[in-house]
C-alpha positions in Angstrom: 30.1 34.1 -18.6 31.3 31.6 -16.0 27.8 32.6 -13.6 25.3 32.6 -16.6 27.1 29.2 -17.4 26.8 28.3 -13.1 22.9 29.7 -13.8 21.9 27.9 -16.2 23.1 24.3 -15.1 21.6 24.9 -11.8 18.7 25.4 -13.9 19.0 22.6 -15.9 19.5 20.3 -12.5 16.8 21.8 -10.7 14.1 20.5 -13.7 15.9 17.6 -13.2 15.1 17.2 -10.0 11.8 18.0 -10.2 10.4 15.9 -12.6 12.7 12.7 -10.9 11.4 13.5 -7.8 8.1 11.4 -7.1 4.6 12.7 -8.3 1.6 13.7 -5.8 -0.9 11.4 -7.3 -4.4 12.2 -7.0 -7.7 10.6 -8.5 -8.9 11.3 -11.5 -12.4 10.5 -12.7 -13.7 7.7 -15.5 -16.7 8.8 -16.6 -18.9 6.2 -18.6 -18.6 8.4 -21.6 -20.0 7.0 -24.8 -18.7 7.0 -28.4 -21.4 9.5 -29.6 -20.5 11.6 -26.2 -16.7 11.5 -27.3 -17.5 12.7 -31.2 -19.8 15.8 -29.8 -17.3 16.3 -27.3 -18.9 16.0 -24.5 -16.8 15.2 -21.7 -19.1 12.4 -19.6 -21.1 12.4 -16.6 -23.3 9.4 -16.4 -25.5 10.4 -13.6 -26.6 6.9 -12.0 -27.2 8.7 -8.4 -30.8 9.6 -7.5 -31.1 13.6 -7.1 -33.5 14.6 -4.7 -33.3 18.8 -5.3 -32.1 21.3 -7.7 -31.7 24.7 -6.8 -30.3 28.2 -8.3 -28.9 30.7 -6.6 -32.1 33.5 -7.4 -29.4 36.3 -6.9 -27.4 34.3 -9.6 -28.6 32.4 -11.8 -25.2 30.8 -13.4 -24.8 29.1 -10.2 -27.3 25.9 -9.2 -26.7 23.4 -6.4 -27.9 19.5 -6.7 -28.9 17.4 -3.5 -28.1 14.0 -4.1 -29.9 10.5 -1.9 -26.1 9.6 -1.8 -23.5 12.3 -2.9 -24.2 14.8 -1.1 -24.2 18.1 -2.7 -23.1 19.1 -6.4 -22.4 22.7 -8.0 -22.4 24.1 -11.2 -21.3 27.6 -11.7 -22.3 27.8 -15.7 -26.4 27.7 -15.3 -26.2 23.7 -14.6 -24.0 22.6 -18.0 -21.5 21.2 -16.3 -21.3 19.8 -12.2 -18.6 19.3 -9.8 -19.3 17.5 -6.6 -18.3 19.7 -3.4 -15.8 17.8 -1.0 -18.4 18.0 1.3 -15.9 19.1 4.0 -17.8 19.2 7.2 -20.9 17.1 5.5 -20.8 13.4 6.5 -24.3 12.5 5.9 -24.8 10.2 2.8 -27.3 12.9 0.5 -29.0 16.1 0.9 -32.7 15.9 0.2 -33.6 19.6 -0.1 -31.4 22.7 -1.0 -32.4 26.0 -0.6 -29.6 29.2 -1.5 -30.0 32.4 0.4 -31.8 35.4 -2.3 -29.5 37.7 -1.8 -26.2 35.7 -1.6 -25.6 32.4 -3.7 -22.5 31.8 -1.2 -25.3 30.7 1.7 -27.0 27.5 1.3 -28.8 25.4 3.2 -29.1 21.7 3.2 -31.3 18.7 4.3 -29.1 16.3 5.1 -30.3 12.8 5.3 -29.3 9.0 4.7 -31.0 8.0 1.6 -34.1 5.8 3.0 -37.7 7.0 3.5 -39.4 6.7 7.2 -40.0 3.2 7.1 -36.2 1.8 6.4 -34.9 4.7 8.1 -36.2 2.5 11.4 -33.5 0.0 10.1 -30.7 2.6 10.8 -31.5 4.7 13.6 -27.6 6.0 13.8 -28.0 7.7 10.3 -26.9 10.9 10.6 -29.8 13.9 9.9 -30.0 17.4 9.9 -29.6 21.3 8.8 -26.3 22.0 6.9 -25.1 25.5 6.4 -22.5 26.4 3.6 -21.3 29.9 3.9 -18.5 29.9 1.3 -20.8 28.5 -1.6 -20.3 24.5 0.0 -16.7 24.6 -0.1 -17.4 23.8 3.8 -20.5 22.6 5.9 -21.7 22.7 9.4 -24.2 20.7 10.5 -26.0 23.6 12.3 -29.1 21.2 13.4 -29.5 17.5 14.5 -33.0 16.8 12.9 -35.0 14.2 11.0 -35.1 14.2 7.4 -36.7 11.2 5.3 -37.0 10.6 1.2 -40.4 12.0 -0.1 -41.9 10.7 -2.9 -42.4 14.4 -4.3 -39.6 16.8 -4.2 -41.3 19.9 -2.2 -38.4 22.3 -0.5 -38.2 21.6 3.2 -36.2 25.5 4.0 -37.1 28.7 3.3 -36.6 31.9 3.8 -38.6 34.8 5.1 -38.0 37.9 2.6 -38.3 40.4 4.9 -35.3 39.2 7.0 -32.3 40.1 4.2 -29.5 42.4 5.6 -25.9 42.7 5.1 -25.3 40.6 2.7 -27.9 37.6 4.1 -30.9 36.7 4.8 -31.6 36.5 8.9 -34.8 34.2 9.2 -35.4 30.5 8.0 -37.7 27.9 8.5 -37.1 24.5 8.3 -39.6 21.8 7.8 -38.9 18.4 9.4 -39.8 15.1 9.4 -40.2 14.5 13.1 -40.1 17.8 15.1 -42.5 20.0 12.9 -41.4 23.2 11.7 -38.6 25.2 13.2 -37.9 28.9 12.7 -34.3 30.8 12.8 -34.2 34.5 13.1 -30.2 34.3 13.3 -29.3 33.0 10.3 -29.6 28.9 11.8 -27.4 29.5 14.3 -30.5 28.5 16.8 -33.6 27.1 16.2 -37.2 27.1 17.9 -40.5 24.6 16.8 -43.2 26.7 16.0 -46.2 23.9 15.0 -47.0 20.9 13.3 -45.1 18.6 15.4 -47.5 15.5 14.6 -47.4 15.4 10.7 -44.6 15.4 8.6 -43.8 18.0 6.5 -43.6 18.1 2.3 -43.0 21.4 1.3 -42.3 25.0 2.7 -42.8 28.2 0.2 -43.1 31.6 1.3 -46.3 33.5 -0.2 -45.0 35.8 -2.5 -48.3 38.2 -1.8 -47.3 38.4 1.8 -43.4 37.9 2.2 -43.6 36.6 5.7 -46.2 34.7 5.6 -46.1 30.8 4.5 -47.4 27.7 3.0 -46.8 24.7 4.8 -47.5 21.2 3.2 -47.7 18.6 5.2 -49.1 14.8 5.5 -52.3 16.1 6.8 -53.0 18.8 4.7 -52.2 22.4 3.3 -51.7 25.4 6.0 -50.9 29.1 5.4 -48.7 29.8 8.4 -48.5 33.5 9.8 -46.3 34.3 13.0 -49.8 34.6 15.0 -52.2 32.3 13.1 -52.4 29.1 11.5 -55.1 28.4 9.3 -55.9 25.3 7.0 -56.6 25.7 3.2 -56.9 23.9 0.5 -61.1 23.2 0.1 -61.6 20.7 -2.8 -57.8 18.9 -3.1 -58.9 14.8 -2.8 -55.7 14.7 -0.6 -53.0 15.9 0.6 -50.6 16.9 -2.6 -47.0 16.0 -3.0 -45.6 19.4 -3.8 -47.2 22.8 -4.9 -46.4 25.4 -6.8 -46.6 29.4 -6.8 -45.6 32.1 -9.2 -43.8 35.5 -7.8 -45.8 37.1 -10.8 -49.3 36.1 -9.9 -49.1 34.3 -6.3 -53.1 34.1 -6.1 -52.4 31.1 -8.8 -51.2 27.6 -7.0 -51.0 24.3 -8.8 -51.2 21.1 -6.3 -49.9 17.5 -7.6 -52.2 15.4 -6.0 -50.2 12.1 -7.4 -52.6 10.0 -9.5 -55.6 12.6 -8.5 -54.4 14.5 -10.7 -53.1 18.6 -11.1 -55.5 21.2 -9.0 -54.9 24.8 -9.2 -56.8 27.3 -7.1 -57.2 30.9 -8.1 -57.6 32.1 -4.6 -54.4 31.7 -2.7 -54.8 28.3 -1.7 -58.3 28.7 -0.1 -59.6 26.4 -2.6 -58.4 24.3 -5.7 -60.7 22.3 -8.9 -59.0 19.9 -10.9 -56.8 21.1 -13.6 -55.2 17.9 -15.5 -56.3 18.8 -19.0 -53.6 17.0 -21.5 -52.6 14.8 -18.3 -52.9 10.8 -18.9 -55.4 9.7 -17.0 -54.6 8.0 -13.5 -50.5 9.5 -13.8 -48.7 9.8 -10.6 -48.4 13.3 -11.1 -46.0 14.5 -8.2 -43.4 17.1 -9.0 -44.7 20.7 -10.1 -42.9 24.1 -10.4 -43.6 27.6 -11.7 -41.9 30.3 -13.5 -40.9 32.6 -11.0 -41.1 35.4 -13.8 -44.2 34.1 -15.8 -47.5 32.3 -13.6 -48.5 31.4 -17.0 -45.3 28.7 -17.3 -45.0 25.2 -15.6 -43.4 22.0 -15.4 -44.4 18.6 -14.2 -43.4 15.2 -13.8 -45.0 12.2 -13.1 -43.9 8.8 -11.1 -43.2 5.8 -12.0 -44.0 5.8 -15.7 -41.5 6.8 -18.5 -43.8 9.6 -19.4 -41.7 12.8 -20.3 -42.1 15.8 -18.4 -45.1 17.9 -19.2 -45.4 22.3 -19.7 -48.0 24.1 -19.4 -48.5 28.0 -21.2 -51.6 29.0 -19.7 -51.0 28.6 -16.3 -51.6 24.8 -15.7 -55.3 25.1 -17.1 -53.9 22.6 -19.9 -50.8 20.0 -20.4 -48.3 19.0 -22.8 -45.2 16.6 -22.7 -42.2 16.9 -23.7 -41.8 16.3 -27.7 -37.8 15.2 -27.2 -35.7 14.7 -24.0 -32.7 13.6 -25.4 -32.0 16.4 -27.9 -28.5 14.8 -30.2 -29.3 11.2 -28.3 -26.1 12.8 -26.2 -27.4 10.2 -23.0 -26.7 7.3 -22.0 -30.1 6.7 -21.6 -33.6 8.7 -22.1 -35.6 7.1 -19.3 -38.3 9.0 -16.9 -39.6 6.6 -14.5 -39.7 8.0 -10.8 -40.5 11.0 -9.5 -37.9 13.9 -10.4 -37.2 17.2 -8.8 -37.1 20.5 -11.3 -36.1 24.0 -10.9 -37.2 26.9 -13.3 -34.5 29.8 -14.3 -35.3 32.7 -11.8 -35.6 35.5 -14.9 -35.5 33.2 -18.0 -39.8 31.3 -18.1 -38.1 29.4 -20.8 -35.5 27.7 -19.2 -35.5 25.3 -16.5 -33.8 22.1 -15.6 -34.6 19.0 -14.0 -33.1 15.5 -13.1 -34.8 13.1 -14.5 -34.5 10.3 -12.5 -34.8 6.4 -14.2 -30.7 6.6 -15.6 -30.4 9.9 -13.0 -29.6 12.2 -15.5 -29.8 16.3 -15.5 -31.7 17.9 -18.7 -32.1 21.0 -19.0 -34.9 23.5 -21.7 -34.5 26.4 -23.4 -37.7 26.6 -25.0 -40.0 26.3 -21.6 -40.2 22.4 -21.9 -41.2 21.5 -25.6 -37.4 20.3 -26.0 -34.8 19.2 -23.1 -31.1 18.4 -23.5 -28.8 16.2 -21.3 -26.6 18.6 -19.1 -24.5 15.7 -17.2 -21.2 16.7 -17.9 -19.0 15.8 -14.8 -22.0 14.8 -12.4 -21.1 10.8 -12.0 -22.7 8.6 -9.7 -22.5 4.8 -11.6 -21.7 2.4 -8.3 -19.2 -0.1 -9.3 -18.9 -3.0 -7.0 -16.3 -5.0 -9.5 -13.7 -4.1 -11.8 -12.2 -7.0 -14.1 -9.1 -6.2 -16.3 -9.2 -8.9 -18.8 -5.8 -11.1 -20.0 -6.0 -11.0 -23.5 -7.1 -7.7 -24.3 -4.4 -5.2 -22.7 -7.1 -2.0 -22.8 -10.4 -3.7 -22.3 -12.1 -3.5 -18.6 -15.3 -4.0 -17.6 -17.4 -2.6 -14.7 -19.8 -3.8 -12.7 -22.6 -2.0 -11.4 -25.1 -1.6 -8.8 -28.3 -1.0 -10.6 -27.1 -0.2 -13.9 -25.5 -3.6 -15.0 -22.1 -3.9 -17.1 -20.2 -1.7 -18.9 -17.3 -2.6 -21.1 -14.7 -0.3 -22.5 -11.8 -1.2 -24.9 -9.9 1.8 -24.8 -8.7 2.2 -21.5 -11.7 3.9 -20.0 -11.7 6.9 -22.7 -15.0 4.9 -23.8 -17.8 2.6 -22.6 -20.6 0.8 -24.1 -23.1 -1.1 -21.9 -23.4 -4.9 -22.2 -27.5 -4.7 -22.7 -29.3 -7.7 -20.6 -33.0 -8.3 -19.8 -33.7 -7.0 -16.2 -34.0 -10.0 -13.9 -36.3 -10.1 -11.5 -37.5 -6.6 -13.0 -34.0 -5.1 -12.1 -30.2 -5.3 -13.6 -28.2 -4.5 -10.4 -24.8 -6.1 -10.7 -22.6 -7.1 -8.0 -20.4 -9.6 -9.2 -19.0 -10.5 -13.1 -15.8 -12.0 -14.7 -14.8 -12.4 -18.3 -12.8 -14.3 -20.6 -12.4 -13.5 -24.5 -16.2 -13.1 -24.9 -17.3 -15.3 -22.1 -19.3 -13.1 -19.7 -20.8 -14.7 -16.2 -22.4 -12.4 -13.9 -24.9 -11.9 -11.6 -28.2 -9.3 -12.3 -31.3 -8.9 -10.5 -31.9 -6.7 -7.1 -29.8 -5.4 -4.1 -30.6 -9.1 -2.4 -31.5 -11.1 -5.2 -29.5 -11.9 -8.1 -29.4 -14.9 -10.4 -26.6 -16.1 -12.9 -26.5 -14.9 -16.6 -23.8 -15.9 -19.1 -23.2 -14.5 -22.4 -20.7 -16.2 -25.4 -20.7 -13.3 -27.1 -19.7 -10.4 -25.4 -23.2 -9.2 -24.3 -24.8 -10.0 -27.4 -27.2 -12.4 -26.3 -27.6 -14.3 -22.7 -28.8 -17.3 -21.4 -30.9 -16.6 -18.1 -30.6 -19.0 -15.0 -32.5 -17.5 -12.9 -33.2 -20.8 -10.4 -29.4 -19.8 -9.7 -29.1 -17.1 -7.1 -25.3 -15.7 -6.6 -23.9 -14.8 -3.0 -20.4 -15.3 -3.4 -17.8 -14.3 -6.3 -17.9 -15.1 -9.6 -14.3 -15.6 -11.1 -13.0 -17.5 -13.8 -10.4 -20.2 -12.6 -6.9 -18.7 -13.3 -5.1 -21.2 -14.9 -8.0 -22.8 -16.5 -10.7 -20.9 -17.6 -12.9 -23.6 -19.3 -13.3 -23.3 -14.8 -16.1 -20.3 -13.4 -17.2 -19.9 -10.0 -20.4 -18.2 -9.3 -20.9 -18.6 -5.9 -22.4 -22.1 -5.1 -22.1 -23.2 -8.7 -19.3 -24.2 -10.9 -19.1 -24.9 -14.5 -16.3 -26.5 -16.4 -17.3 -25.5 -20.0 -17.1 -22.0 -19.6 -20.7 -21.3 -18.4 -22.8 -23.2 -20.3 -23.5 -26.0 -17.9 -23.1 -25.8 -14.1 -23.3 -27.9 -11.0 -23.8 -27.2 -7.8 -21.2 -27.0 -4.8 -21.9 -27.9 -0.9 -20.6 -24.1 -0.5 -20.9 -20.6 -1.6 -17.0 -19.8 -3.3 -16.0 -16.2 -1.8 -12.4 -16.1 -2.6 -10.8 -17.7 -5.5 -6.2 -18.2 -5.0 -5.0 -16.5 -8.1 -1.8 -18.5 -7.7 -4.0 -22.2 -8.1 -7.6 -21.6 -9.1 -8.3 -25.4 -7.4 -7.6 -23.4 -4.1 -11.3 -21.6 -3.2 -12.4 -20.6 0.0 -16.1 -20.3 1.9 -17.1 -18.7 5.4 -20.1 -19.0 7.6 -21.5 -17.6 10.4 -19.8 -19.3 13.3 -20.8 -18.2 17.0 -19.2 -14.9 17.7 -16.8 -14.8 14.8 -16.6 -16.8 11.3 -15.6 -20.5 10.3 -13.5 -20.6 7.3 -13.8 -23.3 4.5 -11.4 -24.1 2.2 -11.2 -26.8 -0.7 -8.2 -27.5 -2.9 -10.4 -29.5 -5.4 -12.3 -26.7 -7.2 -14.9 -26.7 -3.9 -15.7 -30.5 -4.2 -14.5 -31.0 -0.8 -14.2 -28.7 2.3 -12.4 -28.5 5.1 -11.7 -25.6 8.3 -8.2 -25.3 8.3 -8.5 -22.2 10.7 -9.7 -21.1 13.9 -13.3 -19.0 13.6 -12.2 -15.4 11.9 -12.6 -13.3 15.6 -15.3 -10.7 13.5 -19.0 -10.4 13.4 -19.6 -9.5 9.8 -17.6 -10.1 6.7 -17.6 -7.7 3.8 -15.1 -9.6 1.3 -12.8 -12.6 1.5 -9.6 -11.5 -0.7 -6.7 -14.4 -0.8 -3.2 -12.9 -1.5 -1.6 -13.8 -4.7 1.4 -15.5 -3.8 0.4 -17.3 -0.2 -2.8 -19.3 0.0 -3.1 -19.0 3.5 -2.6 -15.5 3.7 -6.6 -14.1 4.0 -7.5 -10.4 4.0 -11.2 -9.7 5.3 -13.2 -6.6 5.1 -15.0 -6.5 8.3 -16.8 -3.5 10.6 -14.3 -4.0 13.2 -10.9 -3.4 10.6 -9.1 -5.8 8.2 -8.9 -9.1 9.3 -6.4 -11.0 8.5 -4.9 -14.9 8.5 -1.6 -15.8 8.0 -1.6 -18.8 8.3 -1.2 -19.3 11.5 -3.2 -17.0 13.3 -5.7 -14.0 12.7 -5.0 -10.1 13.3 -6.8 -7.4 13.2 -5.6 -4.4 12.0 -7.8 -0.9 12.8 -7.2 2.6 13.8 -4.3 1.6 15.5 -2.7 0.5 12.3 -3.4 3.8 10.2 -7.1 2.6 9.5 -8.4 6.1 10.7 -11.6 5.7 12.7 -14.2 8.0 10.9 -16.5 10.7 11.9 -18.4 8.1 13.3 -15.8 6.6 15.4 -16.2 3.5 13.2 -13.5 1.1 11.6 -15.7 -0.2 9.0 -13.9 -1.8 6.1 -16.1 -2.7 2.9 -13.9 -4.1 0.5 -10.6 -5.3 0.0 -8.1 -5.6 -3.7 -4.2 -6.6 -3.3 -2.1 -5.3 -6.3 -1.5 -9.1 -7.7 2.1 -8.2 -9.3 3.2 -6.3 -5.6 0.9 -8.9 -3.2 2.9 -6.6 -0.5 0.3 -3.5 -1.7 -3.0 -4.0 0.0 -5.8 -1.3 -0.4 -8.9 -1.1 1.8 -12.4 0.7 0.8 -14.1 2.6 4.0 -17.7 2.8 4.7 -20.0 3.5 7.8 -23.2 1.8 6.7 -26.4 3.5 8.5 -24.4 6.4 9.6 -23.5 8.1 6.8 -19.7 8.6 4.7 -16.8 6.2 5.2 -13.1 8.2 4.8 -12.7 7.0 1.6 -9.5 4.1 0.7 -6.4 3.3 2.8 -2.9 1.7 1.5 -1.0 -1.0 3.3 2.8 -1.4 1.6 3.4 -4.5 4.3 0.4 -7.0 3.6 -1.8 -4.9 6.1 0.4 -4.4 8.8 -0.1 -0.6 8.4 -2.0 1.6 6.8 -1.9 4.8 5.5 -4.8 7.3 3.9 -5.0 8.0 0.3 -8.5 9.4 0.3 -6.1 12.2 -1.1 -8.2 15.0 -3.1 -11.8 13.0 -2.9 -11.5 13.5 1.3 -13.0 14.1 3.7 -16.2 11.9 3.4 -16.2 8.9 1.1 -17.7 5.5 1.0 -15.9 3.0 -1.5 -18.0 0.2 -2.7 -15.9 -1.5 -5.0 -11.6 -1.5 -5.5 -10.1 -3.1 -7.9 -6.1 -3.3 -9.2 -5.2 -3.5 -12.9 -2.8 -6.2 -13.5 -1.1 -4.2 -16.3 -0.1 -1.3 -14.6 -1.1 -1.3 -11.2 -3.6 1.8 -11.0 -6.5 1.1 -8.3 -10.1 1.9 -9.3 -12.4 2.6 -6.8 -16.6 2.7 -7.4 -17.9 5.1 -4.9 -21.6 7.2 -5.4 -19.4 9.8 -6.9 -18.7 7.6 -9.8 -15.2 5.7 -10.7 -12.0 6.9 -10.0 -8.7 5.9 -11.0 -5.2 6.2 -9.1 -1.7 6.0 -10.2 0.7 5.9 -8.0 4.3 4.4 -8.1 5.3 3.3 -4.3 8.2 1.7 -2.4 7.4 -1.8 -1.3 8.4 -2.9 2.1 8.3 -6.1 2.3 
């Protein structure tokens, strides 16, 4: 009795124990689920990141892989319902821009790796990291396998592919690979090494194998159509008015291949490619048409898209001789949005004509159709993307936040993130990109426009209508004073009546002291480093208390809540911070971790304003590729620690902000918004 007695309190002490002892916190996503997504109970996934290819496994059809311009790769093992982004261990380019999965094992896949941009801004960043990525345990892990170039196309053609013939044990031996700069390469050991084997002066669109002659291939490039051989190249494609975008052949009936010439229309040719006639019946006239794909198990059934135009996706029975769109592509208005405007890559089911799935890229959603394109449903779930840049937790309503968006605006939620509803503005400036916002009961000031150019709007009624002041451009912040908040600051203007007039200010406000919102603070480009500004009369007057911040960029100015001369910048070289005295920098010495780049980059910067000793720090490596994710400081930056946690390796944080009520940190990456709670010992 005395032992079950001994048993059974060490039992009872052990739980005890273990649910004292401190949690492992990890990040957990908020997904910008709406109301009518909660009732159907659908768990979120708002999309918001461009996807450049979809992909099934052919020898498995439940699983389907997604490249995206700037998350990498994404997997869904239930036929693309629901997505899960892969770690992307081993994968620090920002996107994949083609995907292709081994036939005979959906465990090997191959990726394009690339950093977002087409040839032209790619110049811009020379450093961004390109190549071939090989997954051999269905992208748990990568290996970039081949330093090459990769640029965005504006159709969605697949750059690898694999020679038929080649499959034993288990994989398939010989790919090609079709590049941007160095022509097309060929593996015959499964990418370990690669050779060029032609068209080194054009770049290259889209790489299929001829299913009439495994072996044997069709290579699209700028210049033209070319069915490649291992001893002959010869140039097809008699009658196409240019070169097409992407083209499309049928395992069924490979004689059949459609071309999307863009706005010249659909061609199909009848003879293997030797020559094409036009073929848009039931197309509008003059549509970009440049996305096609065939039923693998059925030439007579197609899809298409067109670009830039919110036409929906069109079908074709017959084999592409006619066109139809898309009757509904939004099937129990489950979306966030049903927009269509650029060009969208699609993948049909491998033995199911009717059924393919697409993302449709405008809101950067997946649909998918059961019923060979006459109908398409939204089949988002999990796959996130919306890039916040600011988070604002409001006073007076203890559940309310709202987010702040690159390229899709505001969203506001009142329960805590379980919900969201956006704040619908005009576009400005024919975009609604959002980098900047505050609010106060139903006040509203924010910026909207472009990446570069975004002017001042200001709603009194919690997004229900605006007033425009677009002569306004915003750099800085935009923050309502704290202890007055008939006070906003938005950037070189100021108002005093909460946004309806403003006046202009001899300085851009980047930082705003939450312990006196008269306290603001300015930079400007200084020599070598930066000059700070600081005015204690609401930026009426300035003065440069400081010596020139020792940096060559600044990300964000963020002032610590209880000392107004205590400064935290994000900057490419570390934080950099002031203390009043003097300025430090704190890098990979510190804990800041250099990345895979070697870089210290910090983007942004939040301090927990109820423990000013907690400082967090977002990573990027801008025209590289991935930061490594968000660091914690417990000793005002002193030193730093990771807590990247279970979104490592690769990450790049855009946005962080601290909620006042409880402390959790949200952070707005290309993977969406995540939230972390986490109870700490402050050393002070």
């Amino acid at each position: 009795m005395r032992v079950s007695n001994f048993c059974s309190l060490t039992f009872v002490l052990a739980l005890l124990l273990f649910f004292s002892a401190p949690c492992h916190a990890a990040w957990e996503s908020v997904p910008l689920r709406s109301e009518a997504q909660k009732k159907a109970g659908v768990p979120g996934g708002e999309g918001m990141q461009y996807a450049m290819a979809i992909a099934y496994a052919p020898s498995n059809p439940d699983i389907v892989y997604m490249g995206v311009d700037q998350s990498q790769v994404w997997k869904s093992i239930d036929g693309g319902a629901s997505w899960t982004h892969l770690k992307s261990e081993g994968f620090p380019s920002d996107g994949a821009c083609s995907v292709v999965v081994d036939p005979v094992n959906p465990d090997i896949v191959f990726v394009a790796g690339f950093d977002g941009y087409d040839l032209e801004r790619a110049k811009r960043y020379p450093n961004g990291l390109r190549g071939i990525y090989k997954s051999v345990d269905g992208g748990t892990s990568w290996r970039l396998i081949k330093r090459v170039q990769f640029y965005r196309r504006l159709g969605f053609g697949i750059l690898l592919a694999f020679d038929s013939r080649s499959s034993k044990e288990g994989r398939t031996m010989t790919v090609l690979a079709g590049t941007s700069d160095a022509g097309l390469l060929r593996s015959v050991d499964s990418g370990e090494t690669w050779s060029g084997v032609g068209f080194e002066s054009q770049g290259i669109r889209d790489v299929k194998e001829d299913p009439g002659r495994p072996g044997h291939f069709f290579i699209l490039t700028d210049g033209g159509l070319f069915r490649y051989g291992m001893d002959d190249v010869k140039r097809i494609g008699a009658g196409l008015p240019d070169s097409p975008h992407v083209i499309a052949i049928s395992r069924q009936n490979p004689a059949v291949i459609l071309a999307a010439c863009g706005t010249g229309g659909m061609y199909r040719s009848d003879d293997g490619g030797m020559s094409f006639t036009i073929s848009s019946s039931g197309l509008p006239w003059g549509a970009n048409i440049t996305n096609v794909v065939s039923s693998p198990v059925d030439a007579k059934r197609l899809y298409a898209k067109a670009h830039l135009t919110n036409l929906k996706p069109f079908f074709s029975e017959n084999g592409g001789h006619s066109w139809q769109a898309a009757s509904e592509t939004d099937i129990g208005s489950l979306s966030l949005s049903d927009a269509h405007w650029f060009a969208s890559p699609i993948a049909a089911h491998p033995r199911d004509p009717l059924r393919a799935i697409m993302e449709t890229a405008g809101f950067d959603r997946v649909i998918a159709t059961k019923d060979g394109g006459r109908t398409w449903a939204g089949s988002n779930a999990g796959y996130t993307g919306g890039r916040a840049k600011k988070f604002v937790f409001p006073k007076d309503k203890p559940d309310r936040m709202v987010f702040f968006l690159t390229d899709f605006g505001f969203w506001l939620t009142d329960d805590k993130g379980e919900t969201f509803r956006e704040l619908q503005a005009a576009r400005v400036f024919r975009l609604k990109s959002s980098e900047q916002g505050a609010v106060s009961g139903n006040t509203v000031v924010a910026d909207r426009g472009s990446y570069r150019d975004r002017a001042l709007v200001v709603s009194q009624d919690l997004g229900k209508s605006w007033e425009y002041f677009s002569d306004k451009r915003v750099n800085g912040v935009i923050e309502f004073h704290p202890q007055d908040e008939q006070v906003v600051y938005a950037g070189r203007y100021r108002s005093r009546d909460r946004g309806k007039t403003w006046e202009t200010l001899g300085n851009e406000v980047f930082a705003v002291w939450p312990g006196n919102g008269n306290v603001v603070y300015s930079y400007s480009k200084d020599g070598g480093g930066f000059r700070i500004l600081k005015s204690t009369d609401q930026g009426s007057t300035w003065s440069s208390p400081f010596k020139p911040a020792p940096v060559s960029s600044v990300r964000q100015m963020v002032v610590s809540p209880d000392r107004q001369d205590l400064l935290y910048l994000a900057s490419d070289s570390g934080a950099c911070i002031q203390d009043g005295n003097n300025w430090s920098i704190t890098d990979f010495k510190s804990g800041l971790e250099r990345d895979y780049f070697g870089r210290c980059q910090v983007y942004c910067i939040a301090v927990d304003p109820n423990r000013p000793h907690l400082v967090y720090a977002g990573r990027a490596s801008l025209g590289y590729g991935q930061g490594n994710g968000v660091f914690r400081s417990r000793d005002r930056g002193q030193h730093w620690e990771s807590i990247t946690d279970n979104l490592k390796p690769y990450l790049t944080v855009w946005g962080l902000g601290v909620d006042p009520k409880d402390g959790a940190v949200y952070i707005g990456t290309s993977l969406g918004t995540w939230r972390y709670r986490s109870a700490v010992k402050v050393e002070k």
